[in-house]
C-alpha positions as CSV (number, residue, x, y, z in Angstrom):
1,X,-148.0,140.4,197.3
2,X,-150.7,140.3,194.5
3,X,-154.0,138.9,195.2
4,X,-154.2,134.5,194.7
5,X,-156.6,133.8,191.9
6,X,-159.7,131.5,192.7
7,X,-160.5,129.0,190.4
8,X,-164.0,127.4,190.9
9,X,-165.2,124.3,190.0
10,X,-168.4,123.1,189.9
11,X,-170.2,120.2,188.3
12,X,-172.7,117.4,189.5
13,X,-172.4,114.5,191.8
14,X,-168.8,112.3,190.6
15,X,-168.4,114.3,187.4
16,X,-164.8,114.3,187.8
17,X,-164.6,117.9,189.5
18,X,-161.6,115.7,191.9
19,X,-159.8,114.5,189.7
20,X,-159.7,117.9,187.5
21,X,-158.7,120.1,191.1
22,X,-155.7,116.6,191.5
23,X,-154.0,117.0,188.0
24,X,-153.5,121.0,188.4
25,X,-152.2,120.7,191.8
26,X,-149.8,117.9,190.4
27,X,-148.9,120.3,187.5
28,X,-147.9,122.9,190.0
29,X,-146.7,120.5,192.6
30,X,-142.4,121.9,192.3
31,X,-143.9,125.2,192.8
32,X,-146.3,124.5,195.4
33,X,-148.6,127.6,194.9
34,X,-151.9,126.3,194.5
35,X,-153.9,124.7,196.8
36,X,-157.6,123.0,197.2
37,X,-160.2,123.6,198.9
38,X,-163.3,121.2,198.7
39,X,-167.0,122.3,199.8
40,X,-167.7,118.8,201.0
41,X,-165.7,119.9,204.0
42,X,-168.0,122.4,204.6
43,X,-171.3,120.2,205.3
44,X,-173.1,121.5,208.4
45,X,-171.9,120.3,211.6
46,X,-174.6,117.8,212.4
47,X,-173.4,116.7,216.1
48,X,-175.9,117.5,218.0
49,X,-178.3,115.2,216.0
50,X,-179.4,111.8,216.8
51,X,-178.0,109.3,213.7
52,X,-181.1,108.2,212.9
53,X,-181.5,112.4,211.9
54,X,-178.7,113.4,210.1
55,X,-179.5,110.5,207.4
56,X,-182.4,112.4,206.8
57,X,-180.4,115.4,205.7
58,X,-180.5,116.2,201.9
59,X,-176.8,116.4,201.5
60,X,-177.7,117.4,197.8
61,X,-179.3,120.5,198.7
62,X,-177.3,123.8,198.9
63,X,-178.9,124.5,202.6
64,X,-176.8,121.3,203.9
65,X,-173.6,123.3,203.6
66,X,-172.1,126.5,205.8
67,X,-171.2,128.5,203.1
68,X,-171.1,132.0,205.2
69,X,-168.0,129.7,206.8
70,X,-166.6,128.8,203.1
71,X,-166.8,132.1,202.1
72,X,-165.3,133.7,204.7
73,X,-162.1,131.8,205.0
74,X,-161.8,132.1,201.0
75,X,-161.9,135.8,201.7
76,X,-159.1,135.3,204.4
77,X,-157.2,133.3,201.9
78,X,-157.3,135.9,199.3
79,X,-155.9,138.4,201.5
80,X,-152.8,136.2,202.2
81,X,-154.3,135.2,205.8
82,X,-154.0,131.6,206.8
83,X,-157.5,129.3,207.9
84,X,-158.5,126.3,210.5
85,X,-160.5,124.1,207.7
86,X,-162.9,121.8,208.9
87,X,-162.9,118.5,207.5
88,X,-166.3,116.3,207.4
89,X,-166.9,113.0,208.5
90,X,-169.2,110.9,205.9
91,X,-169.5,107.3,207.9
92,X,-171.0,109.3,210.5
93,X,-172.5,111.9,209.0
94,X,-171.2,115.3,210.8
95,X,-168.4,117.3,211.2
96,X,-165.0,115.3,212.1
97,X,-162.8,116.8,214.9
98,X,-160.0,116.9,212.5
99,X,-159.3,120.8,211.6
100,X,-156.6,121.3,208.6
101,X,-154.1,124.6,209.1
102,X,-154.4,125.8,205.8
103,X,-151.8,128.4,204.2
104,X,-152.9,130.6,201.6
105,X,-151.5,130.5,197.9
106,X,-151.2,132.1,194.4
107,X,-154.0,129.7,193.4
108,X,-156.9,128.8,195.0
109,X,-159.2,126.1,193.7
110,X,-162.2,125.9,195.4
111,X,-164.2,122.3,193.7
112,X,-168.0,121.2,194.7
113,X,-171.2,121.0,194.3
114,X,-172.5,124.5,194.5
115,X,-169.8,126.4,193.5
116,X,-171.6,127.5,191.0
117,X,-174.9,127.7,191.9
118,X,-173.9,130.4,195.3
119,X,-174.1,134.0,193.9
120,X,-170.9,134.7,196.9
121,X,-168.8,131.7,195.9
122,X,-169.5,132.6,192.2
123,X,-168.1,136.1,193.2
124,X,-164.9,134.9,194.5
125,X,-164.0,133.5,191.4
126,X,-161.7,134.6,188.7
127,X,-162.4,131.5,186.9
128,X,-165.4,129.3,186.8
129,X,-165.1,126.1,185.7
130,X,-168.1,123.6,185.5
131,X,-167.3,119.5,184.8
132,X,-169.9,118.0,182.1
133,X,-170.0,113.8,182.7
134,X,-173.2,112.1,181.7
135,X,-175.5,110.6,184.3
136,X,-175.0,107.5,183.9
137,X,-171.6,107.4,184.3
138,X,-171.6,110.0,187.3
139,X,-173.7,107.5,188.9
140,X,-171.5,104.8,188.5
141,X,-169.3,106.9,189.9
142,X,-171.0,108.2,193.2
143,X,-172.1,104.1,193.8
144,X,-168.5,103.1,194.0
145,X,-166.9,106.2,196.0
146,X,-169.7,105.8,198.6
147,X,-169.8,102.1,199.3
148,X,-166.3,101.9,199.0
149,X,-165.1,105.0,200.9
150,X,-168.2,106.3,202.7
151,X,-169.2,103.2,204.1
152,X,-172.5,103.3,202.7
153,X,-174.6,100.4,201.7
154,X,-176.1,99.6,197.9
155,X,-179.6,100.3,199.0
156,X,-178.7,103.8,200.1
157,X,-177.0,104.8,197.2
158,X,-179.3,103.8,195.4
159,X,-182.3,105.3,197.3
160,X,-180.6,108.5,197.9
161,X,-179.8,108.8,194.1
162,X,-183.4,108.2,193.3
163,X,-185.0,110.8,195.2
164,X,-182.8,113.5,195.9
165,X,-179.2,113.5,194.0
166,X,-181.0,113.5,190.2
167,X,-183.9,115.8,190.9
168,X,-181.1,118.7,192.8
169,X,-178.4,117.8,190.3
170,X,-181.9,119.2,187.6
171,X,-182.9,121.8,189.7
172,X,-179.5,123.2,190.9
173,X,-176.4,122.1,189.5
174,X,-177.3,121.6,186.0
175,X,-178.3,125.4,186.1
176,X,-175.8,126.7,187.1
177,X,-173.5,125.5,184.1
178,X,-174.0,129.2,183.0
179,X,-171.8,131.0,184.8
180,X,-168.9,128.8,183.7
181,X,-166.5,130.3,181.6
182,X,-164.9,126.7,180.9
183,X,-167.1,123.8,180.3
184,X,-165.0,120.6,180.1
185,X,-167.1,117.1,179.0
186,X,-166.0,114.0,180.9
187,X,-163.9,115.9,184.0
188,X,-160.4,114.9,184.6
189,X,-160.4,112.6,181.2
190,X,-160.4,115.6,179.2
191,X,-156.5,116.5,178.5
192,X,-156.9,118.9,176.3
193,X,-158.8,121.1,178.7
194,X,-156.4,120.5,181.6
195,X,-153.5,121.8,179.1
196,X,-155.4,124.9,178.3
197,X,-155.9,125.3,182.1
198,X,-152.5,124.4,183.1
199,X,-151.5,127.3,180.8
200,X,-153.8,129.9,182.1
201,X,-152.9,129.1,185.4
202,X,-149.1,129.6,184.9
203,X,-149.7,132.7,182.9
204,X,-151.5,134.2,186.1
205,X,-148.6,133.2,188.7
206,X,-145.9,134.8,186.4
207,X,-147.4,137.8,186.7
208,X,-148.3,137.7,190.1
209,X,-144.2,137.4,190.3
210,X,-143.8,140.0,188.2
């Protein structure tokens, strides 16, 4: 079997880097060869910290993640080899006990953060894509995901945004915009880009079949 391709996406906080990763998966959904992997799943395992320390962690910051462990389970992926995933528990701040069997496929989209900005990740890609949303709206965003789904208050959001999500968004993300090949303004709202994508993508698995 041919090698899967790896599709990275990258962009910052909220940009839309989700809902991009859910509308290819849905255009390949009959088929059933793509599948997603997310680098929020692959925040370091904090258990052995006291709650009132793993708030303290700058989950913005590339050094929060294990991306030795993302790298190396992309690189059993790509050789057709299935992973244990971790999955990541944002109420309480540390790795969940959940693990997700994950079978390789033709396409492998791998969506976060840092995607980008990781010269190994970067590597692994055959296409890098990175989401362009403006602040404003990104922070919008992040303040309803996270005190709706994270369970996390106003205040926090708000505090965390302020001193740590703008200012590594500047010094990390944003720069890493220039190893996309595909820049696509407002994420998944952008059909046009998804089409072109869509089209790449099924180029590539016909001939993989081939």
């Amino acid at each position: 079997m041919k090698r899967p391709i790896i599709i990275g996406i990258a962009g910052g906080s909220a940009s839309g880097k989700t809902l991009i990763s859910k509308r290819l998966k849905k255009a390949f959904e009959s088929s059933n060869s793509m599948i997603i992997i997310k680098q929020d799943d692959y925040y370091l395992d904090q258990s052995n910290m006291e709650m009132s320390e793993r708030i303290k962690t700058n989950y913005d910051h590339p050094f929060a993640f294990d991306n030795d462990l993302l790298v190396s389970h992309l690189k059993h992926l790509v050789n057709r080899q299935a992973i244990n995933k971790p999955t990541y528990d944002f109420v309480n701040h540390t790795r969940s006990d959940l693990i997700e069997h994950v079978e390789s496929a033709d396409v492998i989209v791998i969506e976060g953060l840092f995607v980008l900005e990781n010269t190994f990740l970067r590597e692994l890609c055959d296409i890098k894509v990175f989401v362009e949303t403006e602040a404003d709206i990104r922070f919008i965003r992040r303040l309803s995901r996270d005190v709706h789904q994270r369970g996390r208050s106003l205040d926090s959001v708000i505090e965390q945004y302020m001193k740590t999500v703008r200012v590594m968004h500047e010094q990390f993300i944003q720069p890493s915009k220039k190893y996309a090949d595909v820049i696509i303004p407002e994420g998944g709202k952008n059909d046009v880009a998804i089409d072109l994508l869509t089209t790449k993508i099924s180029s590539i698995i016909t001939q993989n079949m081939l």
